[in-house]
N, C-alpha and C positions, 0 to 999 in steps of 0.2 A: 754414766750411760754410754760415753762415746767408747770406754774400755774396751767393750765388746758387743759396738755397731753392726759390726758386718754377721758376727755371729746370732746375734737377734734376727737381722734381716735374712737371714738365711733359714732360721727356721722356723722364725715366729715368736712370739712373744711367751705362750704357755709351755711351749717346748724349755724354751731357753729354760724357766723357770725351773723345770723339770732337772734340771743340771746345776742348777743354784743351790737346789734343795736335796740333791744326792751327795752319799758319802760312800767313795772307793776308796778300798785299800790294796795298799800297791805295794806285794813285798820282794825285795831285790831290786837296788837300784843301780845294778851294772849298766852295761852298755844298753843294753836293751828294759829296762826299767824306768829311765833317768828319761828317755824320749815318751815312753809314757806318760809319767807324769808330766814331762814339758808340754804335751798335747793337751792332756785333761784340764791341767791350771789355765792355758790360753783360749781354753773352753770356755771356761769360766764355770769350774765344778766346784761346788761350794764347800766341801769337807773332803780332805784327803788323809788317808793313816799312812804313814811311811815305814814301813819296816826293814834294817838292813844293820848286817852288824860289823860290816866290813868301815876301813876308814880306805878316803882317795890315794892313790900312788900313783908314783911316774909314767909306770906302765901303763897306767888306767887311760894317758891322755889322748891316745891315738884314737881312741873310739869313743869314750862315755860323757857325754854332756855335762856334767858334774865336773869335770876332770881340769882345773886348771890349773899355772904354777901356782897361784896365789891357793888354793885351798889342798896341794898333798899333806897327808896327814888329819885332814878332816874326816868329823864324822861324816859319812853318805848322808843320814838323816839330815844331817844340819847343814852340810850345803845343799839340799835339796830345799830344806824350809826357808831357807834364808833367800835363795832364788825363787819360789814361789811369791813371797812375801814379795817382791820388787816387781812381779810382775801381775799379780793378785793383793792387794793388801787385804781383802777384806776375806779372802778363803782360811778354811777354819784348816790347820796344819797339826797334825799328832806327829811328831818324830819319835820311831820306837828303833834304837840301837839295840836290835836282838835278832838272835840266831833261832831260825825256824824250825823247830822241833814239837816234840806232843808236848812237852811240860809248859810250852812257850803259847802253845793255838788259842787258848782263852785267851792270853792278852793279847793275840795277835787279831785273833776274829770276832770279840764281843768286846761293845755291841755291834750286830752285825753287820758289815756293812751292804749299802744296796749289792755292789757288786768286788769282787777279788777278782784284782791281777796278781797271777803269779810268773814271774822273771827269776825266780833261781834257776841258778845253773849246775847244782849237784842235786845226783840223784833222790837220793836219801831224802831232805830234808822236803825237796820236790813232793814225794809222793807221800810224805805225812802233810802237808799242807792240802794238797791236792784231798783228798782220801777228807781230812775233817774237813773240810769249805763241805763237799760231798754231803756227807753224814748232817751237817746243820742244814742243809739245802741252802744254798750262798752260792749265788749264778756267780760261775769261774771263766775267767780268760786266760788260760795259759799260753807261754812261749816254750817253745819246743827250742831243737839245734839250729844258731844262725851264725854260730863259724864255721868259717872255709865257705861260706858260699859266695858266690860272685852274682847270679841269675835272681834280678830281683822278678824276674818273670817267672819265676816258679813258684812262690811262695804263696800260699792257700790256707785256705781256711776253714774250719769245719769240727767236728766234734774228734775229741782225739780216739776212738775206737775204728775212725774210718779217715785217719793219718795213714800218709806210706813215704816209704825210701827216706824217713829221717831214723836215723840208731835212735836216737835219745828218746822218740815219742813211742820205738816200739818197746823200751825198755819200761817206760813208764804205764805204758799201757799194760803188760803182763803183771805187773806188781801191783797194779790197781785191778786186774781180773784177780788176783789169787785173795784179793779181800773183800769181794764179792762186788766192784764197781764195774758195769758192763757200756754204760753210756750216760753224755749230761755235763761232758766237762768240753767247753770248746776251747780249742785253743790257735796258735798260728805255727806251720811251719811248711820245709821245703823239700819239694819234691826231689831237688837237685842234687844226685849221684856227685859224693865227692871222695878222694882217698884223705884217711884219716894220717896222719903226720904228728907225731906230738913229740914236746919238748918235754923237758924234766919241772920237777912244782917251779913255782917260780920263787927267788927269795926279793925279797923287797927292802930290805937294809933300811927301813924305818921303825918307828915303833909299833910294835904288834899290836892287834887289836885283842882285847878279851876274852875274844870266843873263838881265837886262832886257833887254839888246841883241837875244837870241834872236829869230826869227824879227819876223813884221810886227805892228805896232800893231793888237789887235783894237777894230773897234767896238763901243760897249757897249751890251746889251739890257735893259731891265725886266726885272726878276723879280720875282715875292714867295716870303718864306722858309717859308710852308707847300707851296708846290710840289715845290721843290726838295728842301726837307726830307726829303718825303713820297718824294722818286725817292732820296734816299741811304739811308732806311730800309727801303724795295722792296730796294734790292740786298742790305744787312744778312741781310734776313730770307731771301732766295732763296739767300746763301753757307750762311747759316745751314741752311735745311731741305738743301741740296744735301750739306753736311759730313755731315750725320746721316741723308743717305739715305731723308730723308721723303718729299724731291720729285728724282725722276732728272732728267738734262737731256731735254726732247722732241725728238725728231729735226727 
């Protein structure tokens, strides 16, 4: 009971329950994923799916909650369940080591859950995720571009059809109009004008994960992990008030 005091007292008793009894699923647990889920478990949401098929690296520390010396080389799924577990024992934890694609969406989206976060950060996989949550009707939260930004005061919220000045959400939104989705997917992201800089793929001189072959080599972009942070715990909080019907979706 003391767990999660304040969280009862803050919204009440039948609310809480309402988050006891819900099950998200959260796929991509980078930088912005990983704060998610850190939100949701300290909610106290009762069933979480974890999707991600990347393992930790070095690189990953500077920003992803996941990310310590003691677990590079881990799967994401499994230090994510392993850290829910320590700070939830009793939330119901699915770790799915898999890469988001059509042939993957069944195991990823059934059964359904109440609600999908989506935290990929490539395109592709992005909008086939996106596109089937759509198609089963499965209320979506997505995360748009939260590198390079500095201005957490820009960062908004809203159905991604009426998104501006992020590249990623207008890329996403034209490949979701050409398969006939026009609105119904909210998601987070930022208004703030920035010049794009990128480095070469990145290599990781670890062992490769499985599904590294998967699609192309992304270029890598700066971020800092109060950003990022700050857009995994925006979605938290948005499934969060959406579950307990504090804040509807806006048309």
């Amino acid at each position: 009971m003391e767990r999660f005091s304040r969280t009862r007292c803050f919204l009440g008793e039948e609310k809480f329950i309402l988050l006891q009894k819900a099950m998200v699923t959260i796929v991509g647990l980078g930088a912005v994923g990983g704060y998610a889920a850190e939100g949701l478990a300290r909610a106290g949401i009762g069933h979480l799916r974890l999707v991600d098929f990347d393992t930790i690296q070095p690189s990953n520390i500077n920003r992803q909650i996941l990310a310590l010396e003691s677990s590079i080389g881990q799967a994401k799924v499994e230090a994510a369940r392993e850290r829910i577990r320590l700070i939830n024992p009793a939330c119901q934890v699915e770790a799915l080591q898999l890469f988001a694609a059509e042939e993957t969406l069944n195991t990823i989206l059934l059964p359904q859950p109440d609600i999908l976060i989506d935290a990929i950060d490539s395109l592709n996989p992005k909008v086939q995720l996106l596109s089937g949550a759509y198609q089963r009707g499965i209320t979506t939260f997505s995360s748009m571009g939260a590198a390079l930004r500095t201005d957490p005061g820009k960062i908004r919220t809203g159905d991604i059809m009426t998104s501006n000045h992020c590249p990623l959400a207008k890329h996403v939104r034209n490949r979701l109009r050409r398969l006939g989705i026009e609105r119904g997917i909210h998601c987070i992201y930022s208004t703030e004008r920035v010049d794009f800089s990128y480095q070469g793929p990145e290599e990781t001189g670890t062992v490769a994960s499985p599904y590294e072959k998967r699609g192309r080599k992304r270029n890598v972009l700066g971020s800092l992990p109060t950003i990022t942070g700050i857009f995994g715990l925006i979605l938290a909080n948005e499934v969060i008030l959406r579950l307990t019907e504090e804040r509807p979706l806006t048309p």
